[in-house]
CHARMM-style PDB file with segment names, atoms N, HN, CA, C and O in Angstrom:
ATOM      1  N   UNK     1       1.950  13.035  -2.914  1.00  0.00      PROA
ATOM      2  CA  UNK     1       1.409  13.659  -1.727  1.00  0.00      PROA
ATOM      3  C   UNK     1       2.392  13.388  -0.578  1.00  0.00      PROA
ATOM      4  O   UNK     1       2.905  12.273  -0.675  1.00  0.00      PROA
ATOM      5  N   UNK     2       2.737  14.005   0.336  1.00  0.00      PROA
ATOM      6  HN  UNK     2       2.320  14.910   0.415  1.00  0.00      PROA
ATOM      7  CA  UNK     2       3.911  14.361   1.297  1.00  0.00      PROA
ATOM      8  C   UNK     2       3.000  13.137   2.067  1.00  0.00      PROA
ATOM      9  O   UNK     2       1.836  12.770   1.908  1.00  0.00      PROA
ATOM     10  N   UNK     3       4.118  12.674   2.999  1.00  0.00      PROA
ATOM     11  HN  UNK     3       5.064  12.973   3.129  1.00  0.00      PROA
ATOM     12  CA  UNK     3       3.187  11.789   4.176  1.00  0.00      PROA
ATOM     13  C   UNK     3       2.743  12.677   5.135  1.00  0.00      PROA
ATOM     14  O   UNK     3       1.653  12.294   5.560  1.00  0.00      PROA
ATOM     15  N   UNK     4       3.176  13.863   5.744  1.00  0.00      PROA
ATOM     16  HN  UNK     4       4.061  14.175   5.398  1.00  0.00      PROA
ATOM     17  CA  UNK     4       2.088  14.009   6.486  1.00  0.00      PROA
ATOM     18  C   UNK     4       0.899  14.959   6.048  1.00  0.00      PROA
ATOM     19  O   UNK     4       0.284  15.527   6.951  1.00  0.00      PROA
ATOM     20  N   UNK     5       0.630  15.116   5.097  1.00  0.00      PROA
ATOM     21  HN  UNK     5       1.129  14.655   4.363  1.00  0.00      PROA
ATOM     22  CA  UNK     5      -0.689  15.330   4.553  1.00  0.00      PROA
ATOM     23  C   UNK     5      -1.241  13.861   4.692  1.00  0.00      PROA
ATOM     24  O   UNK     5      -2.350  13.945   5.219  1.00  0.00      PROA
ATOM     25  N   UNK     6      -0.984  12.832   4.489  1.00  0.00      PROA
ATOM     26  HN  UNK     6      -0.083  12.764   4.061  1.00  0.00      PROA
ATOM     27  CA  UNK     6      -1.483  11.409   4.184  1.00  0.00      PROA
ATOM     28  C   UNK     6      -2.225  10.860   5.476  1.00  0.00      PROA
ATOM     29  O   UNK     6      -3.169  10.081   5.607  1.00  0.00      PROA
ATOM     30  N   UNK     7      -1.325  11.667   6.515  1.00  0.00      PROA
ATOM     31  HN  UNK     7      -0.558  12.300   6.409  1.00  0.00      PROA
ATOM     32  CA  UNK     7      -1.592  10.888   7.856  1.00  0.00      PROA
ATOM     33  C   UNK     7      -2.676  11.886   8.595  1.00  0.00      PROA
ATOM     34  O   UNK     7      -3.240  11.556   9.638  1.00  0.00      PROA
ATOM     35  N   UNK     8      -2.836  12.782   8.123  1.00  0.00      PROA
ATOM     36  HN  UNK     8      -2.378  13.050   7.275  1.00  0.00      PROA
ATOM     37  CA  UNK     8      -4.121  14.144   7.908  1.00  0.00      PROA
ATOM     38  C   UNK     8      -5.576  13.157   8.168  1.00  0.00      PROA
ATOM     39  O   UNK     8      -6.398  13.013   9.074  1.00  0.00      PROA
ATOM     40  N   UNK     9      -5.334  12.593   6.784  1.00  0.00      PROA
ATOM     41  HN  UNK     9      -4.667  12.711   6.049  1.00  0.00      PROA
ATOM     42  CA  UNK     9      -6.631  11.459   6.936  1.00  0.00      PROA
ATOM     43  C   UNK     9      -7.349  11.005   7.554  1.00  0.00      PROA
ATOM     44  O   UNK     9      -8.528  11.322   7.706  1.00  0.00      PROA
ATOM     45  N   UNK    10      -6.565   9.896   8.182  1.00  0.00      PROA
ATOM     46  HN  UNK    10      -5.607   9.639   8.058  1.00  0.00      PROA
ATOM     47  CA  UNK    10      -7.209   8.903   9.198  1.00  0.00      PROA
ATOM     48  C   UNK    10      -6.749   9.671  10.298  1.00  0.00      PROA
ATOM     49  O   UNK    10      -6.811   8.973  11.310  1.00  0.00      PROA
ATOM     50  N   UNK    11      -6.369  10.666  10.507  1.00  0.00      PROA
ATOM     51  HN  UNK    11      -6.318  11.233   9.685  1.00  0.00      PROA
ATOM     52  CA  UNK    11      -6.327  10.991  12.199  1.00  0.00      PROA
ATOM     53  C   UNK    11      -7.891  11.601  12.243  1.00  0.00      PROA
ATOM     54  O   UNK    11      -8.747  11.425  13.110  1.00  0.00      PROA
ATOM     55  N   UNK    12      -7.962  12.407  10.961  1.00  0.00      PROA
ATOM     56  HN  UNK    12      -7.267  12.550  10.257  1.00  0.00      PROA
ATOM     57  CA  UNK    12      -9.353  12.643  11.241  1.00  0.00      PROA
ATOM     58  C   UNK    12     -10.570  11.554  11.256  1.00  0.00      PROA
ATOM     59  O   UNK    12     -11.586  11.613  11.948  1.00  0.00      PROA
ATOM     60  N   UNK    13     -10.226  10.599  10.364  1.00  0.00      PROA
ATOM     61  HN  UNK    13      -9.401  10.551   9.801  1.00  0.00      PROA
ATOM     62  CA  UNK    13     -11.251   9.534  10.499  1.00  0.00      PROA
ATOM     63  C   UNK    13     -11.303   9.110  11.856  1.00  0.00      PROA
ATOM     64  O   UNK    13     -12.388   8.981  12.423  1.00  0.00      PROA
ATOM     65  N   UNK    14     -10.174   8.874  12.450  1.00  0.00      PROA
ATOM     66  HN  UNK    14      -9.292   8.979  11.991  1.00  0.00      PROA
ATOM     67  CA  UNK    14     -10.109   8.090  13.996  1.00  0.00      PROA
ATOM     68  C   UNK    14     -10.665   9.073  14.844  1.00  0.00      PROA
ATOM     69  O   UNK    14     -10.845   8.672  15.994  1.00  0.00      PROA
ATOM     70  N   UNK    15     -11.084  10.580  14.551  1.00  0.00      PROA
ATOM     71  HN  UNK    15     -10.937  10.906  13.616  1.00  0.00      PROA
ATOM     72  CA  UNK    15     -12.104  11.295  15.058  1.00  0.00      PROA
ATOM     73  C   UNK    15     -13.238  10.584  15.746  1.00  0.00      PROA
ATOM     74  O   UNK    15     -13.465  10.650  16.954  1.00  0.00      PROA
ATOM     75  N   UNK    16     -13.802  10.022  15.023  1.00  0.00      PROA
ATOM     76  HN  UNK    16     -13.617   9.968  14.042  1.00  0.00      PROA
ATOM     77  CA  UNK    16     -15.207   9.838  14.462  1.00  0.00      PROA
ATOM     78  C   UNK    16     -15.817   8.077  14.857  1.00  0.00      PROA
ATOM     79  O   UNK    16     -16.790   7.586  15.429  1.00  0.00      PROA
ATOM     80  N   UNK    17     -14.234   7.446  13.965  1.00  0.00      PROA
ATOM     81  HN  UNK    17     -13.443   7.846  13.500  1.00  0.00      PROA
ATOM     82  CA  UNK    17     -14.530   5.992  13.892  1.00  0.00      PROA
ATOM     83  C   UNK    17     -13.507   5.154  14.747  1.00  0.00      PROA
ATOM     84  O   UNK    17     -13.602   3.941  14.938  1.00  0.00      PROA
ATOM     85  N   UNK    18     -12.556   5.938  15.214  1.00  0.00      PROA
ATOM     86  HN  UNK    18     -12.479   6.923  15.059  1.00  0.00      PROA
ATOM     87  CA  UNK    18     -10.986   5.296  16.255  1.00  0.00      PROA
ATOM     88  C   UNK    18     -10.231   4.780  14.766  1.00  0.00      PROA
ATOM     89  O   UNK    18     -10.416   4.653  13.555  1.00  0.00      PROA
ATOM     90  N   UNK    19      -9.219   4.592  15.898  1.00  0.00      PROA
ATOM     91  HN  UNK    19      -9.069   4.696  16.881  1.00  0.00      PROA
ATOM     92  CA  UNK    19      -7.838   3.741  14.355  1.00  0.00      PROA
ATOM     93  C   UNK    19      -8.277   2.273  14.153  1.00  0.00      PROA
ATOM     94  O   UNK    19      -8.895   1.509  14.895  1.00  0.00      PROA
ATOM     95  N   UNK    20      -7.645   2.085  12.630  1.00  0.00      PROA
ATOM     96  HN  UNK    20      -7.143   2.706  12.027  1.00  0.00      PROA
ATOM     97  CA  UNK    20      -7.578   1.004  12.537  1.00  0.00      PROA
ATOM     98  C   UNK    20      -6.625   0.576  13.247  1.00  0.00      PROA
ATOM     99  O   UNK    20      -6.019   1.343  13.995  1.00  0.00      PROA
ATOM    100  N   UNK    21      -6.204  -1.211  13.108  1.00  0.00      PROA
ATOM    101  HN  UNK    21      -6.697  -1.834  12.501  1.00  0.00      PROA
ATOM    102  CA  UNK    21      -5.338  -2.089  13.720  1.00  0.00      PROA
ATOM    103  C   UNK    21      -4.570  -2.177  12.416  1.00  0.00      PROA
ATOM    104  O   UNK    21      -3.425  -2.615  12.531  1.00  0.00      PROA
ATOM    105  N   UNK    22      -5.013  -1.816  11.083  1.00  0.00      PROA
ATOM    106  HN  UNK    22      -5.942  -1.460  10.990  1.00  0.00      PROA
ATOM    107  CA  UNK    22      -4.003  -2.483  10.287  1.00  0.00      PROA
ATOM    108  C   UNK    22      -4.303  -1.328   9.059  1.00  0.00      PROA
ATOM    109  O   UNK    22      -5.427  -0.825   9.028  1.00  0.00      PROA
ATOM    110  N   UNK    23      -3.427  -0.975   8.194  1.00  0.00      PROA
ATOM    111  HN  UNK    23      -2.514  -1.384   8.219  1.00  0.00      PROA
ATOM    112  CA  UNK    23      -3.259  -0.140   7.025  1.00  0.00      PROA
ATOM    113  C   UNK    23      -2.850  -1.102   6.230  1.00  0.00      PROA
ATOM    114  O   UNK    23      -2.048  -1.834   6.809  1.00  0.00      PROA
ATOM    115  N   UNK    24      -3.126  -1.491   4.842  1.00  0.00      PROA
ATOM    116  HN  UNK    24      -3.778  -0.896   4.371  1.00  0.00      PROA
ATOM    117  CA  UNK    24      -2.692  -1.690   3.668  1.00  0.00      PROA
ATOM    118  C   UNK    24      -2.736  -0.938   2.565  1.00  0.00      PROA
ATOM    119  O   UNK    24      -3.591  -0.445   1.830  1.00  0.00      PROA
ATOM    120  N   UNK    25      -1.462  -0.993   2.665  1.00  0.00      PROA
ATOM    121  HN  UNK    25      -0.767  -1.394   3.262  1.00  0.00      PROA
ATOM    122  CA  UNK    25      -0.871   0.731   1.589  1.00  0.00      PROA
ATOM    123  C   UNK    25      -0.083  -0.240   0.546  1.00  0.00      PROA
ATOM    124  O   UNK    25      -0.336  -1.438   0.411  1.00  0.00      PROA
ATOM    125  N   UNK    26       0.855   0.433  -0.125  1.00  0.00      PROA
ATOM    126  HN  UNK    26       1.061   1.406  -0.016  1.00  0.00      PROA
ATOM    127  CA  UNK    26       2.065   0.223  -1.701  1.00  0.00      PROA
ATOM    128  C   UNK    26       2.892   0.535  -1.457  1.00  0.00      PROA
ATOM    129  O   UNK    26       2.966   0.753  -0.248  1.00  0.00      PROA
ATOM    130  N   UNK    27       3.921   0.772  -2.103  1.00  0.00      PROA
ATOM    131  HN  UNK    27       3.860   0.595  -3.086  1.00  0.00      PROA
ATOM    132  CA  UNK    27       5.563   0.712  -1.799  1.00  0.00      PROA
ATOM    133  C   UNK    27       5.772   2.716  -2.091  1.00  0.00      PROA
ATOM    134  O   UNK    27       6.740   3.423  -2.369  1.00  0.00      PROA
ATOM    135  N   UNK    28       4.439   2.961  -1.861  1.00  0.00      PROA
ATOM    136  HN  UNK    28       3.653   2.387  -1.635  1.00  0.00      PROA
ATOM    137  CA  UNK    28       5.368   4.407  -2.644  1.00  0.00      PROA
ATOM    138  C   UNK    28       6.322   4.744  -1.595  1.00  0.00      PROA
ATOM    139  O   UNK    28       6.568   3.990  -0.653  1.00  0.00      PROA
ATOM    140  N   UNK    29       7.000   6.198  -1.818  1.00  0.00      PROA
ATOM    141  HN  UNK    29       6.800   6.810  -2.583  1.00  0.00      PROA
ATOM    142  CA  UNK    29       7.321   6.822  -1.196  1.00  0.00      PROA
ATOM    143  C   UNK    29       6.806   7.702  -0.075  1.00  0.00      PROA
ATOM    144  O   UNK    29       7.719   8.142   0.625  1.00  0.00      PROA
ATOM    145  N   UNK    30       5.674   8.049   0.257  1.00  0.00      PROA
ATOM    146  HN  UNK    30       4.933   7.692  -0.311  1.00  0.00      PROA
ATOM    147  CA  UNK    30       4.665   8.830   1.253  1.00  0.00      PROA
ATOM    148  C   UNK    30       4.645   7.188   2.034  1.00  0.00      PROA
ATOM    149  O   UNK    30       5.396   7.250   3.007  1.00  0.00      PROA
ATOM    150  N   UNK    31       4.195   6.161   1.937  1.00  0.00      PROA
ATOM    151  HN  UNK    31       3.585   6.111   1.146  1.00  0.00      PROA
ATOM    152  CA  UNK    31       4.152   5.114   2.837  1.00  0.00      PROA
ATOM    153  C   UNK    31       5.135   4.607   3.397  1.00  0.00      PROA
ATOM    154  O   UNK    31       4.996   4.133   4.525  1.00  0.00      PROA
ATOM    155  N   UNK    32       6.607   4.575   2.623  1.00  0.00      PROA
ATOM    156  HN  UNK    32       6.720   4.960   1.706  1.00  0.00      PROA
ATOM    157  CA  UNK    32       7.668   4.122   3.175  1.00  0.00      PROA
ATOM    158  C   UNK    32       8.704   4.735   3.930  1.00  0.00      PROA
ATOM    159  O   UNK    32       9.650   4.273   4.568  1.00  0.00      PROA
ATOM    160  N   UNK    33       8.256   5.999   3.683  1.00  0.00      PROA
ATOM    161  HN  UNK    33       7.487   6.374   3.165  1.00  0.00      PROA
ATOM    162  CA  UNK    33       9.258   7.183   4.723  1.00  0.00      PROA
ATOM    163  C   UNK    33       9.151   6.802   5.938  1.00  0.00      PROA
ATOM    164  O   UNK    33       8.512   5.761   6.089  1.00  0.00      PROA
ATOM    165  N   UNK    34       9.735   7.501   7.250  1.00  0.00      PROA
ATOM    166  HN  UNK    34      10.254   8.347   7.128  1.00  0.00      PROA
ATOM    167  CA  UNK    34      10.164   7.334   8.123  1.00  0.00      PROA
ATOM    168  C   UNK    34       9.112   8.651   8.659  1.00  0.00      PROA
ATOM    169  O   UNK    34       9.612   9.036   9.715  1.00  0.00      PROA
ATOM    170  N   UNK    35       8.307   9.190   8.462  1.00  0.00      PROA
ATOM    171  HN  UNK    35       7.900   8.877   7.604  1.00  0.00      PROA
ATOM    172  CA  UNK    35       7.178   9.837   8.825  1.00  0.00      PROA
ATOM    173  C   UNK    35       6.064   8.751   8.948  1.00  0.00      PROA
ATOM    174  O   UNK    35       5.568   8.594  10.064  1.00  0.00      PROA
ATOM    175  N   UNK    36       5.658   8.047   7.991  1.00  0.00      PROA
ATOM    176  HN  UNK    36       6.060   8.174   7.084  1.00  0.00      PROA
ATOM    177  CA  UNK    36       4.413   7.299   7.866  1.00  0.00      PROA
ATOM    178  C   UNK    36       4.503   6.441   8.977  1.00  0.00      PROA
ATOM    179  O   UNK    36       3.635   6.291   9.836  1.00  0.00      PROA
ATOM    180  N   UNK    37       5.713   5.829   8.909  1.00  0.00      PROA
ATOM    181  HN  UNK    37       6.418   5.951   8.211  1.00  0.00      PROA
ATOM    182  CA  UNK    37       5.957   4.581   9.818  1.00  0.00      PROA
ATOM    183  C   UNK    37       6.070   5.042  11.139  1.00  0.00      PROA
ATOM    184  O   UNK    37       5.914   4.256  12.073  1.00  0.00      PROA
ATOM    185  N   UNK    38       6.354   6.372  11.344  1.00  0.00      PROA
ATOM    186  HN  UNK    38       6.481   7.011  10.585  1.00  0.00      PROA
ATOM    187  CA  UNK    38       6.674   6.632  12.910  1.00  0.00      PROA
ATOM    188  C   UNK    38       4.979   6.856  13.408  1.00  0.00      PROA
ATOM    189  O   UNK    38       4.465   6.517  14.474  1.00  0.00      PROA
ATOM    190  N   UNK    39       4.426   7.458  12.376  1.00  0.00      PROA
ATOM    191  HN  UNK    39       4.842   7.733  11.510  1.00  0.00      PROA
ATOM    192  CA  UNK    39       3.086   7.726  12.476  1.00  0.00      PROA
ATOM    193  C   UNK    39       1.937   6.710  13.122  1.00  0.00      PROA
ATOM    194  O   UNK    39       1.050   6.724  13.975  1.00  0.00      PROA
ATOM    195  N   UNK    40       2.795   5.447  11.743  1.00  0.00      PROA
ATOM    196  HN  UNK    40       3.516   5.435  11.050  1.00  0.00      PROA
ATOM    197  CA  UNK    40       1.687   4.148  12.266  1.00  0.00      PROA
ATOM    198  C   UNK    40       1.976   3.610  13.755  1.00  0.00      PROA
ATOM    199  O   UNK    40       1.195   3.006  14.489  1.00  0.00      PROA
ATOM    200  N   UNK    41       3.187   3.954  13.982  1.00  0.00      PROA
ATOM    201  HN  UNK    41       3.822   4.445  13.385  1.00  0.00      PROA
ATOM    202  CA  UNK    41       4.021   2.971  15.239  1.00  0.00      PROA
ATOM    203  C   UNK    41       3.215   3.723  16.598  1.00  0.00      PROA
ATOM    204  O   UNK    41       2.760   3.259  17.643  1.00  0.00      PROA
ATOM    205  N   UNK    42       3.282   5.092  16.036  1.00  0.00      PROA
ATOM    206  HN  UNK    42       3.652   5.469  15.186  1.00  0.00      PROA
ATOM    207  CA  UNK    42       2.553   6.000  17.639  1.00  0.00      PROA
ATOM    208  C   UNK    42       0.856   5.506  17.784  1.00  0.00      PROA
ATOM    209  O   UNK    42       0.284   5.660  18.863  1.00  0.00      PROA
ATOM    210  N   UNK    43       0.320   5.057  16.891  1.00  0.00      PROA
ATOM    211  HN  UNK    43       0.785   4.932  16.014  1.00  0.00      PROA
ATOM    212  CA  UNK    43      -1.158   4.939  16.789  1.00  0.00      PROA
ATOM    213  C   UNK    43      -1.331   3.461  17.177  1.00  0.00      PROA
ATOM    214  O   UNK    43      -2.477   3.048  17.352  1.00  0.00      PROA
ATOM    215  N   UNK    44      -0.251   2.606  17.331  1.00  0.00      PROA
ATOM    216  HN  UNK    44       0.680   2.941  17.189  1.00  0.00      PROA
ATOM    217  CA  UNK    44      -0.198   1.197  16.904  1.00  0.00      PROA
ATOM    218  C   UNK    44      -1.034   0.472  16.506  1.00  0.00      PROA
ATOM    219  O   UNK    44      -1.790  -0.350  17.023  1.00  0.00      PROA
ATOM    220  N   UNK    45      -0.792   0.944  15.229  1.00  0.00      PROA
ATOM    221  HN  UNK    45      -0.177   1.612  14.809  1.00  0.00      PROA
ATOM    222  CA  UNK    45      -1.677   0.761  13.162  1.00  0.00      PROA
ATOM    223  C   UNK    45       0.375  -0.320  13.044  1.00  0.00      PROA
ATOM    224  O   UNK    45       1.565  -0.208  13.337  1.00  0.00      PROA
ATOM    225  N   UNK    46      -0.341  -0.951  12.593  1.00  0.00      PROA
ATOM    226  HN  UNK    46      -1.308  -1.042  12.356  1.00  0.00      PROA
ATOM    227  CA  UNK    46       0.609  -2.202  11.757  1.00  0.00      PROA
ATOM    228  C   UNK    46       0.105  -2.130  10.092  1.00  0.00      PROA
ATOM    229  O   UNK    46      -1.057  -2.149   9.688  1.00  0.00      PROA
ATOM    230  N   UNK    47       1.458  -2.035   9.214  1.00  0.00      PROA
ATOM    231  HN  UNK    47       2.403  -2.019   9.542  1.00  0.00      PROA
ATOM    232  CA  UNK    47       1.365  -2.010   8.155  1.00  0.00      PROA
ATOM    233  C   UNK    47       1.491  -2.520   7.252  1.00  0.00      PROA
ATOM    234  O   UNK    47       2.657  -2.893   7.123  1.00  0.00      PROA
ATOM    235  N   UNK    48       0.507  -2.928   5.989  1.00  0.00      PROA
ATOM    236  HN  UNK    48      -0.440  -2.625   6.094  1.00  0.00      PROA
ATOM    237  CA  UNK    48       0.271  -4.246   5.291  1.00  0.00      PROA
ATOM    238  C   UNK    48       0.407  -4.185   3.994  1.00  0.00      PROA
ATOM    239  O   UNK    48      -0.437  -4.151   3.098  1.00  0.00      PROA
ATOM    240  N   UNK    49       1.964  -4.168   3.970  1.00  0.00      PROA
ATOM    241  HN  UNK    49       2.649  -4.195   4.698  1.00  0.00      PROA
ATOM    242  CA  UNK    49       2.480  -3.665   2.188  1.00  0.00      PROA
ATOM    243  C   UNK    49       1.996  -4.480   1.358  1.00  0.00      PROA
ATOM    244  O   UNK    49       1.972  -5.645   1.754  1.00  0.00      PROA
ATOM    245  N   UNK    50       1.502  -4.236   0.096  1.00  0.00      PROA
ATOM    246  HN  UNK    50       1.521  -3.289  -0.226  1.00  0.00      PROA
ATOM    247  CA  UNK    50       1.315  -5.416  -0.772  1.00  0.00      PROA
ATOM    248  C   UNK    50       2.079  -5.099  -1.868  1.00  0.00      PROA
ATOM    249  OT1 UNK    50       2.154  -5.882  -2.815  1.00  0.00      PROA
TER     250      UNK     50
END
């Protein structure tokens, strides 16, 4: 899944419920691009690779 379909998600959740403070995602590729991360950085969502 492309990251910004991914980030589709929770913008809509943060509709409803606001952002989280923290994401814990995986090493894929949709999380580690330079979309996801610019994504989390504008929302300031900190990200919690495991």
């Amino acid at each position: 899944m492309p990251a910004g379909r991914v980030t589709c998600y929770p913008d809509k959740l943060a509709e409803y419920h606001g952002s989280p403070l923290k994401i814990r995602v995986d090493n894929e590729p949709e999380f580690t691009g330079k979309t996801f991360i610019d994504w989390a950085k504008s929302h300031d969502i900190s990200i919690d690779y495991i």
